[in-house]
C-alpha positions in Angstrom: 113.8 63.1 208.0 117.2 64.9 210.0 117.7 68.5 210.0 121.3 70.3 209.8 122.0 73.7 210.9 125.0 75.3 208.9 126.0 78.9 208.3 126.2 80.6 205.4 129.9 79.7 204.7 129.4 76.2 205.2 126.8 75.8 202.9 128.8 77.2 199.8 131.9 74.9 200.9 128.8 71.8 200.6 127.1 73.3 197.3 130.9 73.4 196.1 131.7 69.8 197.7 128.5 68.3 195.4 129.2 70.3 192.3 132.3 68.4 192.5 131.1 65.0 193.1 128.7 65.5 190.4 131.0 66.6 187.8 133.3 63.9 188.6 130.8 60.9 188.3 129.3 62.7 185.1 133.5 62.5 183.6 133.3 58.7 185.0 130.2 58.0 182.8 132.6 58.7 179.8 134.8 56.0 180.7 134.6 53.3 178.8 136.9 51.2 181.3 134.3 51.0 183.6 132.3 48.4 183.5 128.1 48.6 183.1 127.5 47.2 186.8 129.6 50.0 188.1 128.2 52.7 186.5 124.7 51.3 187.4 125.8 52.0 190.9 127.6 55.3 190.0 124.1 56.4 188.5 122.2 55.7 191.7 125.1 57.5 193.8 124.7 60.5 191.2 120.9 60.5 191.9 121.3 61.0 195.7 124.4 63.2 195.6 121.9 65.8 193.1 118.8 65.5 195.3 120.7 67.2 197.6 122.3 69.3 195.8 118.9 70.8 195.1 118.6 71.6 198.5 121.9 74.0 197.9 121.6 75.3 194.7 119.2 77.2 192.3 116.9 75.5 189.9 119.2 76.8 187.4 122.3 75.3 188.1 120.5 72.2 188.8 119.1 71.9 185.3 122.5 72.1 184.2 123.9 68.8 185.9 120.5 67.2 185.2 120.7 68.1 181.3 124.4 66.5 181.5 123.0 63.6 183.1 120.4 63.1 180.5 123.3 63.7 177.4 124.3 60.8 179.4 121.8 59.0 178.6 121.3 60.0 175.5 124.7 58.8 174.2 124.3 55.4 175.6 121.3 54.7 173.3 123.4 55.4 170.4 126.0 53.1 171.3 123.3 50.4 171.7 
């Protein structure tokens, strides 16, 4: 476990740095260009980047990117 002391200034430039990374892997899952091993990777990468997001944001705005990753999900059964 590590510990980070950051004001209040720099934690809304990192909640806003990993809203970003999350909504850009979740636009990456659309692409059909990448291939399945990639996004398998891209999935675990979106897992740690929104466990700490959690850390940063409210429950609500959380549930948000979690519900989008599950739509994810989701849409990949139908295609199957």
């Amino acid at each position: 476990m590590m510990g980070i002391l950051i004001n209040v200034k720099e934690a809304q430039e990192m909640e806003y740095l990993l809203k970003r990374e999350l909504e850009e892997l979740l636009l990456d899952f659309e692409d059909s260009r990448i291939e399945p091993v990639v996004k398998r990777a891209m999935e675990e990468k979106y897992r740690i980047v929104l466990g700490i997001y959690r850390r940063f944001a409210s429950p609500a705005e959380c549930s948000r990117y979690t519900k989008s990753f599950r739509n994810h999900y989701d849409k990949q059964k139908d295609h199957l």
